[in-house]
Backbone bond lengths (Angstrom), bond angles and torsions (degrees), N, CA, C in turn:
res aa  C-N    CA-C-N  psi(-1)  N-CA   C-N-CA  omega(-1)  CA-C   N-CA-C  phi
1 X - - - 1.470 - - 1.539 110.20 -
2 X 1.578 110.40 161.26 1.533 98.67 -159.38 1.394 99.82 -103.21
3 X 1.397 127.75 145.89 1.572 124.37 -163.07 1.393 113.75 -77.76
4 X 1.657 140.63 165.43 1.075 127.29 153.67 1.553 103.05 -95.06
5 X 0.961 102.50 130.43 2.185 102.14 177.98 1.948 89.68 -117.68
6 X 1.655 86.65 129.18 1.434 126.48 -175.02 1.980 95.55 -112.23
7 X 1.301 78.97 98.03 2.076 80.67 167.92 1.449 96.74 -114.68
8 X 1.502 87.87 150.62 1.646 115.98 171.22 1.621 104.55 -80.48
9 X 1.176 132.92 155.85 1.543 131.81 -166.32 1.412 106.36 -93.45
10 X 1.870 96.97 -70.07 1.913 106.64 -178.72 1.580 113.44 -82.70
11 X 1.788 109.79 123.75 0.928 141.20 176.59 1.926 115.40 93.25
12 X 1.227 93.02 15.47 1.590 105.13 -158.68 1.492 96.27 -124.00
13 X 1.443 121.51 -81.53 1.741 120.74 158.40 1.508 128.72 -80.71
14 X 1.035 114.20 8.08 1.061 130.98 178.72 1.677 122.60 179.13
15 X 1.670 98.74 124.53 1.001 125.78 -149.08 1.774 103.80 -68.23
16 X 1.241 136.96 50.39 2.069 146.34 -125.47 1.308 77.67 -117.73
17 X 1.658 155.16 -41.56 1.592 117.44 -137.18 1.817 102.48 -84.61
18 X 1.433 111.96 -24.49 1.892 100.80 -179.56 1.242 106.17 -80.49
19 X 1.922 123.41 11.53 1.316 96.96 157.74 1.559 114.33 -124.21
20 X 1.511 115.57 15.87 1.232 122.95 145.56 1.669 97.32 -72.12
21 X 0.974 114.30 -107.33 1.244 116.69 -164.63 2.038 121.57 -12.40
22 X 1.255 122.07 -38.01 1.494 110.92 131.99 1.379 135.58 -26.29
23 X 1.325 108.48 -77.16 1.240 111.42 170.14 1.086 141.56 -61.26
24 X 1.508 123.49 -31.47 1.086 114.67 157.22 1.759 118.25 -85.47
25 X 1.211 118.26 -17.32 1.873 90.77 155.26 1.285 139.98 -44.49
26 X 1.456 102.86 -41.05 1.331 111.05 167.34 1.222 125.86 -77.40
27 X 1.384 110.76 6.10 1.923 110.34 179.94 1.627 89.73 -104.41
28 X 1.610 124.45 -37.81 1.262 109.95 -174.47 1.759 104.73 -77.81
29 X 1.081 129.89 -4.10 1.709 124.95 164.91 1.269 115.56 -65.26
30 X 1.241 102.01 -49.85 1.748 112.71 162.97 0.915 136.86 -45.61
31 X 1.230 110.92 -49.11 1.806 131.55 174.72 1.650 104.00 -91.38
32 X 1.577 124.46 10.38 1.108 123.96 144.99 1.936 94.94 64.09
33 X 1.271 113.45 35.89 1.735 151.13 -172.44 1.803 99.43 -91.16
34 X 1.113 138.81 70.73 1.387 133.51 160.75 1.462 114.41 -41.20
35 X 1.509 152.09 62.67 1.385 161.31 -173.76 1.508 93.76 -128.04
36 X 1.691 97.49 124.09 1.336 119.81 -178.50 1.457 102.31 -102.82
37 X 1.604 123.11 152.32 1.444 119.39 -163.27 1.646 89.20 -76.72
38 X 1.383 166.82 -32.64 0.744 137.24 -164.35 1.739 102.39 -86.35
39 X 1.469 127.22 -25.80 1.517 110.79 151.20 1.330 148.96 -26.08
40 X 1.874 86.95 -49.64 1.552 127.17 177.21 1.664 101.43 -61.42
41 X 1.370 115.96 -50.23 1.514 108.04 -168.80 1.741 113.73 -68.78
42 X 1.575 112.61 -1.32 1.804 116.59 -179.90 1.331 84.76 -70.96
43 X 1.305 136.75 -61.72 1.442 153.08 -151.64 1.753 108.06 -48.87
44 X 1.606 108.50 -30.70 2.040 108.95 -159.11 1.912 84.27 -83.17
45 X 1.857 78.93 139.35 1.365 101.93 -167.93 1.677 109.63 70.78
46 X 0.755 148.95 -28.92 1.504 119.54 164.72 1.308 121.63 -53.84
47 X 1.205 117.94 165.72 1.692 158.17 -151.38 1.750 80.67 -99.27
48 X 1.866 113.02 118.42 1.219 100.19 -178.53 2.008 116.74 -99.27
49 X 1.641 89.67 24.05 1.753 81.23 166.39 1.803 97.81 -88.83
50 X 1.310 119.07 -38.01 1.506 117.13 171.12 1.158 112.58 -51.50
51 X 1.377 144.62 -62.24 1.231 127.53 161.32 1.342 151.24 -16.97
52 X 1.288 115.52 -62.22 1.504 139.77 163.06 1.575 103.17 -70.53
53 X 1.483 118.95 -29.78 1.241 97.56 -179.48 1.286 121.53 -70.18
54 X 1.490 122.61 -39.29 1.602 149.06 150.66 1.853 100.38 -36.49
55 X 0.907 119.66 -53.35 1.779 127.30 -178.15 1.545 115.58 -43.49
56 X 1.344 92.14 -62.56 1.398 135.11 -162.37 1.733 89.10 -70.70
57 X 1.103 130.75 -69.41 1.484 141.73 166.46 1.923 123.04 -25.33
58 X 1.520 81.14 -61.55 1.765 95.66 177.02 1.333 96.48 -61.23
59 X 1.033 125.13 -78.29 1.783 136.47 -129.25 1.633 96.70 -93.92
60 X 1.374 121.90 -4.71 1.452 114.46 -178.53 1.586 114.35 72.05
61 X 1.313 124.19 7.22 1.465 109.32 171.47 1.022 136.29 -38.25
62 X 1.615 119.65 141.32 1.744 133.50 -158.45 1.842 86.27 -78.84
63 X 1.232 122.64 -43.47 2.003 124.85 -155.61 1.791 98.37 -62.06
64 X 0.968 86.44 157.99 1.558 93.81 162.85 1.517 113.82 -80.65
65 X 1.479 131.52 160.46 1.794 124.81 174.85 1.597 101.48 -75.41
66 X 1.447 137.29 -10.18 1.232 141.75 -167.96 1.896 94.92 -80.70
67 X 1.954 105.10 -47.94 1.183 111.16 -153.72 1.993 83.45 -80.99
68 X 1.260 119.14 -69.04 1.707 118.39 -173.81 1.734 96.17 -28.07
69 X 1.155 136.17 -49.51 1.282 123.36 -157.46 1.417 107.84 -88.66
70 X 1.049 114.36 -19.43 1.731 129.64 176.35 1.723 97.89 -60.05
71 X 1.382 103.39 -64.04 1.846 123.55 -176.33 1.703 96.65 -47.86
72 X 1.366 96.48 -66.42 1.481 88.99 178.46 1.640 154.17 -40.69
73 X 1.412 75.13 -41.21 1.661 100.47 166.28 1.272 118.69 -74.63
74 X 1.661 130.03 -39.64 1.487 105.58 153.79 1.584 128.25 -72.67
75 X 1.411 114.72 -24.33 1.547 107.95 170.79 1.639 116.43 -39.72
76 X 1.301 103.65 -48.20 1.254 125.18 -179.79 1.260 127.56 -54.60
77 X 1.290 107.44 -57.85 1.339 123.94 169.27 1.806 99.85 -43.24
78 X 1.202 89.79 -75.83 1.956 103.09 -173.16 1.482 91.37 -31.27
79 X 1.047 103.01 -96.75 1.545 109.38 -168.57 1.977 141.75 -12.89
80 X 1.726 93.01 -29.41 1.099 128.55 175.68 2.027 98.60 -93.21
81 X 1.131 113.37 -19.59 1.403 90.04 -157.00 1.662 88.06 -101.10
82 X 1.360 103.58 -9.69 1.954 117.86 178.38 1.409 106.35 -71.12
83 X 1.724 114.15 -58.99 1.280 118.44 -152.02 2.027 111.40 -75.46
84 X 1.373 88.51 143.07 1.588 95.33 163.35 1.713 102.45 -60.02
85 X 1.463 113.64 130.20 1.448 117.28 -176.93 1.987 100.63 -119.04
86 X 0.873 104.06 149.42 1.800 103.02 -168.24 1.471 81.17 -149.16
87 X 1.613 113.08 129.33 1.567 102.58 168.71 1.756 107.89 -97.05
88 X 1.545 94.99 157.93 1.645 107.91 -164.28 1.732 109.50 -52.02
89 X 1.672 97.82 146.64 1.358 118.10 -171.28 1.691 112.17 -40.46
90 X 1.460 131.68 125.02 1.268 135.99 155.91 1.745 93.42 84.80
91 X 1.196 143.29 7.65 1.140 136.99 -174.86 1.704 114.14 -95.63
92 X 1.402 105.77 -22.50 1.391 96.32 159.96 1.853 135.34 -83.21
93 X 1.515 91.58 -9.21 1.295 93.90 170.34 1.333 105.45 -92.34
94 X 1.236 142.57 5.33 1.324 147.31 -161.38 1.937 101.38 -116.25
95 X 1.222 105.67 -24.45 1.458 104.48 148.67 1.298 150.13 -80.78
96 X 1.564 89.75 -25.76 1.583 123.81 166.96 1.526 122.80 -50.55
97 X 1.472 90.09 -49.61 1.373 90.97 178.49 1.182 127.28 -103.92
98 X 1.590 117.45 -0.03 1.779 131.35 164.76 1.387 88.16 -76.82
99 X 1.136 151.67 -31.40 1.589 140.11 179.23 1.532 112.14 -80.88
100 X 1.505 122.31 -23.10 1.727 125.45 -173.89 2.100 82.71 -79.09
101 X 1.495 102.88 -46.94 1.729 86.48 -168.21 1.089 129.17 -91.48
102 X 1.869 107.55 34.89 1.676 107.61 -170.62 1.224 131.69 79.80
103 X 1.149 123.46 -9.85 1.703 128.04 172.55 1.660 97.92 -33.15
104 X 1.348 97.68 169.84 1.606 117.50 158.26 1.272 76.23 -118.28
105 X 1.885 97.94 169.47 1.364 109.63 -161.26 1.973 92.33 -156.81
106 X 1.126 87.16 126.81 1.502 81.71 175.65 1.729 131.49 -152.39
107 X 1.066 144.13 156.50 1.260 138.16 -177.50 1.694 120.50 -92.09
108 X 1.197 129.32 120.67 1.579 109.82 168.45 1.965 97.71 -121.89
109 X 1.170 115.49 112.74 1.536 115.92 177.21 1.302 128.42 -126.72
110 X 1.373 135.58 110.33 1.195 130.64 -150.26 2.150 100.12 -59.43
111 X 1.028 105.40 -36.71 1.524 132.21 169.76 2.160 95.45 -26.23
112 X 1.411 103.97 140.82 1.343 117.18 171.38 1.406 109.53 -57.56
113 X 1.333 125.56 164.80 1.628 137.06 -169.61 2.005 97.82 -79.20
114 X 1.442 97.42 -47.96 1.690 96.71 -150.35 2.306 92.82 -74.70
115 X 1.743 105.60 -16.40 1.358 97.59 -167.21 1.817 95.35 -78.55
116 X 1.651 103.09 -40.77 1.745 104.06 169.13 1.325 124.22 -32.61
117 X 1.367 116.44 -41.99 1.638 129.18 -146.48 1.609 87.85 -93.40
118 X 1.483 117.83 -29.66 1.650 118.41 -168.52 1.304 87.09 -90.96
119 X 0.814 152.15 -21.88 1.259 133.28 -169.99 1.599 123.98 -97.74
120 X 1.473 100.22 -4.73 1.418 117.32 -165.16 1.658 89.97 -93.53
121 X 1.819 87.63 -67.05 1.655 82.78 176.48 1.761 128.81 -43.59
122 X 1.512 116.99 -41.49 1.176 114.45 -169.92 1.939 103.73 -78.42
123 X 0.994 114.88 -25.43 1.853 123.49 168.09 1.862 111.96 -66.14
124 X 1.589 105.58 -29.65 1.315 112.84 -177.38 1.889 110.71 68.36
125 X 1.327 96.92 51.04 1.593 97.69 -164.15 1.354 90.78 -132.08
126 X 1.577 146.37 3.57 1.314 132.03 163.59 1.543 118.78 -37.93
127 X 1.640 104.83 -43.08 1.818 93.95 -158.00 1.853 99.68 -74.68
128 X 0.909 139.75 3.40 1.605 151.79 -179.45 1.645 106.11 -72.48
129 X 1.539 115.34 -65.62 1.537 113.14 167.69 1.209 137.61 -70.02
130 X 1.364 106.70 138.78 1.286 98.52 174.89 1.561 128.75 -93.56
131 X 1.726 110.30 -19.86 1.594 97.89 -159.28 2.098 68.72 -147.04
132 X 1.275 109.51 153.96 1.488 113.37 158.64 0.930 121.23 -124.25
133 X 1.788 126.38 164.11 1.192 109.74 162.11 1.729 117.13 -162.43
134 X 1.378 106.14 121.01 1.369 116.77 -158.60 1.863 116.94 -66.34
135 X 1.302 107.89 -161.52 1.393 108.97 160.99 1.175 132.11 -62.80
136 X 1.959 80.80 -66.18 1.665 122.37 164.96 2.062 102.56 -10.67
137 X 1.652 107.01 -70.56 1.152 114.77 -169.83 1.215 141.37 -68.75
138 X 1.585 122.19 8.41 1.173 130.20 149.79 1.702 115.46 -133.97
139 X 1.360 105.20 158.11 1.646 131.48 -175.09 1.781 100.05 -39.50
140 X 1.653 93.61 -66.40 1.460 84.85 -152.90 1.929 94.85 -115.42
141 X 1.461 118.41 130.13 1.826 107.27 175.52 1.004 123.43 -90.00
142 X 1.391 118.21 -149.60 1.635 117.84 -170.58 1.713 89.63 -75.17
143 X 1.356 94.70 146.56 1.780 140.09 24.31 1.684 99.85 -105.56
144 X 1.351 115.66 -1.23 1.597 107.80 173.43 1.547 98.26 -48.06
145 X 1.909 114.42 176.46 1.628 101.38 178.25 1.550 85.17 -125.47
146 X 1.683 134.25 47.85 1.499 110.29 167.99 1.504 113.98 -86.57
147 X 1.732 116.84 -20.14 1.295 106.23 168.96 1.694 126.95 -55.35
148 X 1.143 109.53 -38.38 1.403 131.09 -177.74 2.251 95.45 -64.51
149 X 0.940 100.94 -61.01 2.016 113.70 178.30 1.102 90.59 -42.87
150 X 1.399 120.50 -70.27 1.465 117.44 -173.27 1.692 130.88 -26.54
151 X 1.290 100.24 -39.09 1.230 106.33 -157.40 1.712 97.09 -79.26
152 X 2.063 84.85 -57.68 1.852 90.63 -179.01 1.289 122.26 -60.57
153 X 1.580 113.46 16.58 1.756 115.31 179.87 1.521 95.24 -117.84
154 X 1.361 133.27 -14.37 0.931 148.36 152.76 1.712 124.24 -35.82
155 X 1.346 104.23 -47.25 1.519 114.68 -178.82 1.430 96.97 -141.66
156 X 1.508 117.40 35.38 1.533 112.14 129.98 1.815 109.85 72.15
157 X 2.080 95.74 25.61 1.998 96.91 -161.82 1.685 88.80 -137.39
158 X 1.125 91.27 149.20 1.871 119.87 -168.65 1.675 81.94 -81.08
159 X 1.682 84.71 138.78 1.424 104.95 174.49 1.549 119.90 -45.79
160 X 1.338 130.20 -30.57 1.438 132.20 176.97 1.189 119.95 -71.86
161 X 1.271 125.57 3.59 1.457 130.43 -152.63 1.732 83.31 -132.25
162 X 1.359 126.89 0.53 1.073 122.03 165.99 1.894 121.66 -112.70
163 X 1.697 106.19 149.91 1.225 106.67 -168.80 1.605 99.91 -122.67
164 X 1.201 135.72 107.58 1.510 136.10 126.71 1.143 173.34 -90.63
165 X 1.545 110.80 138.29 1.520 104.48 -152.35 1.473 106.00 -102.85
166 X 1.520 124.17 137.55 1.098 129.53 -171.74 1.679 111.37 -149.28
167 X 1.781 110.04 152.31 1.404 100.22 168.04 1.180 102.17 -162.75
168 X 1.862 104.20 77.30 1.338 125.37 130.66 1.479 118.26 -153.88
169 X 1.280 115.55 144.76 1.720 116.52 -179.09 1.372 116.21 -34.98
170 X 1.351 128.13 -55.46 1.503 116.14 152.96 1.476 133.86 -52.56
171 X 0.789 140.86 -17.78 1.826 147.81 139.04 1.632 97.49 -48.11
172 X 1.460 123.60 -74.71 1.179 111.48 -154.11 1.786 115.69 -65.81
173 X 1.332 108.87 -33.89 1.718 128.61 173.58 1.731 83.83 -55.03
174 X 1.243 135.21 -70.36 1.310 122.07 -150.15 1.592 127.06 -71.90
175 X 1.787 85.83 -2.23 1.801 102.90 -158.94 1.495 89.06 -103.92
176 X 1.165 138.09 -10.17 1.543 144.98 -177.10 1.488 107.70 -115.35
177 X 1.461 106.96 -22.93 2.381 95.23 168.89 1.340 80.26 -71.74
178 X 1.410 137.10 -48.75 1.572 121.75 -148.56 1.622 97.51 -61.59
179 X 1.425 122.42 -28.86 1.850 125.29 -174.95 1.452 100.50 111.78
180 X 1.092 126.22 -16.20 1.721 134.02 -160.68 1.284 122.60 -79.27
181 X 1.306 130.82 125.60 1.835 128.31 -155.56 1.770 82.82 -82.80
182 X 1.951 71.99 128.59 1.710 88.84 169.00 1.499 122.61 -100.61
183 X 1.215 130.18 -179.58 1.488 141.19 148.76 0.981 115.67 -146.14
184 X 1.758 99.99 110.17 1.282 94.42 165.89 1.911 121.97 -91.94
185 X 1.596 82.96 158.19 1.712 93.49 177.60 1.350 118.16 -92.10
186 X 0.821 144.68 119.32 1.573 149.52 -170.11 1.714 93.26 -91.05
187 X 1.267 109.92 106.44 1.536 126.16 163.44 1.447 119.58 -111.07
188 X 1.212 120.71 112.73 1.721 117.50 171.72 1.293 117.44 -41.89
189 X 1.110 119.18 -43.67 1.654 105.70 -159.72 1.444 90.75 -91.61
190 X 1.398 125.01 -10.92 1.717 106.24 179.44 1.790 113.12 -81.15
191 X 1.491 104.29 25.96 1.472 126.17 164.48 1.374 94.99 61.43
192 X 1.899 122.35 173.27 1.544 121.69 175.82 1.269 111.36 -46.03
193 X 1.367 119.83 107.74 1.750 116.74 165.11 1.666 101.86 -110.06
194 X 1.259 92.27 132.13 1.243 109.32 169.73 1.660 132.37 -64.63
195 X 1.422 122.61 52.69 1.159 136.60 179.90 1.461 129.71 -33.80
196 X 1.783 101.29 -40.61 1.509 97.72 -161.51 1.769 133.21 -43.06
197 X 1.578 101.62 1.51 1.907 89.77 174.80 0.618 109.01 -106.92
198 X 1.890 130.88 23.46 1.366 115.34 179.50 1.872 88.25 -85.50
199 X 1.280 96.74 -175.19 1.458 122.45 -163.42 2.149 104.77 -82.02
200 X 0.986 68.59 -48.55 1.848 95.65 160.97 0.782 121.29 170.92
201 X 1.510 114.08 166.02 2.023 123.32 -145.46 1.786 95.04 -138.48
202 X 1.376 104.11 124.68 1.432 126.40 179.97 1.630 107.79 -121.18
203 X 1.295 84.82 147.29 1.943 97.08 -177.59 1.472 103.73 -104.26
204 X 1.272 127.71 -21.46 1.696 136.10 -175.06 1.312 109.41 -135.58
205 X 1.633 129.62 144.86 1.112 135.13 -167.00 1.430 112.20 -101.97
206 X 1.447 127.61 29.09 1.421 135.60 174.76 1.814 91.82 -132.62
207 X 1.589 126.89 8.05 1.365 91.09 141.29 1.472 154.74 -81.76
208 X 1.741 115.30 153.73 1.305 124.23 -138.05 2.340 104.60 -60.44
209 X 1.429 92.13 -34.46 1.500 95.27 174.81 1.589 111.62 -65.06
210 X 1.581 122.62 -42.59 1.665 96.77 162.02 1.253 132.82 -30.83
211 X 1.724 93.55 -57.19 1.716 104.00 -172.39 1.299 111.44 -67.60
212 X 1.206 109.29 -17.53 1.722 97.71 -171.88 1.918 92.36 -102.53
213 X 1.166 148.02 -4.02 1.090 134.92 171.94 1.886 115.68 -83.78
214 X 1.563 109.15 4.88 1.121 100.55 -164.66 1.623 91.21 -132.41
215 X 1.406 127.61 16.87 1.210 129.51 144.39 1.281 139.29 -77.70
216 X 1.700 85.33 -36.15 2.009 112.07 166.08 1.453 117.77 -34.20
């Protein structure tokens, strides 16, 4: 049977968390935010009302978590709509050919809808997915697993019949409450993530256990 593969976007198709993590240092200097980058790396893949709410908590911020995530989301945006974007090494041929053998193909990203859609377009990787699905669109995010449900309720398929790829400890925690065999991706700049429950953890997307986990 043909798999549905659920990829995570930032740090997964594109190589985005060392230039979040830029940017938002310099928003927490501003906001006078004491968060050290290895703090910053608990944060990749979380749900960003949890974030700011934790932010907002520590450091005593005057903003509301509605208004920090509001700010954020255009920093973000900008920043993404500035940067040269190149999607990660060997990963477009690794879509290429989950689309020649029938895969479903799909997105789950804690990341906003309109920063997804810019980023797809500027990667040139829209025609690859089939169904997306943002933060915005469910209650609770990673490491909960309803983003991940979402999808497999989406096209109507039991969590086992689904494959996701992720690379951060919250992706992989959220990709295993859902029951769903993970992989994680081991990315440098997505700082130490704590991988070990994925199913197995790859650094390049032409290794031979991908290909052979998606024949199974």
């Amino acid at each position: 049977m043909k798999k549905l593969m659920i990829f995570d976007l930032d740090g997964v198709l594109l190589d985005s968390e060392k230039l979040y993590m830029e940017m938002n240092q310099v928003f927490f200097k501003q906001l006078g935010a004491d968060i050290s980058p290895t703090e910053y790396q608990t944060f990749i893949g979380i749900a960003a009302t949890k974030m700011w709410t934790y932010i907002k908590e520590k450091c005593n911020l005057a903003h509301s978590v509605e208004e920090l995530k509001e700010i954020e989301k255009e920093l973000k945006h900008t920043t993404l709509k500035n940067a040269n974007l190149v999607p990660t090494a060997g990963v477009v041929d690794f879509l290429s050919l989950l689309k020649q053998e029938g895969h479903t193909l799909s997105i789950a990203s804690s990341g906003l809808r309109k920063n997804i859609d810019l980023i797809l377009q500027k990667l040139n990787l829209e025609k690859y997915f089939d169904y997306i699905v943002s933060g915005e669109q469910v209650q609770k995010g990673k490491p909960e697993p309803d983003i991940f449900l979402k999808v497999a309720h989406h096209f109507n398929r039991k969590p086992s019949d689904c494959i996701v790829i992720e690379d951060s400890k919250n992706g992989v925690m959220a990709a295993k409450a859902a029951t769903m065999f993970c992989v994680g991706y081991y990315n440098p700049s997505s700082g130490n993530q704590d991988l070990s429950k994925a199913d197995f953890i790859i650094d390049h997307f032409a290794d031979p256990r991908l290909l052979e986990v998606i024949k199974n």
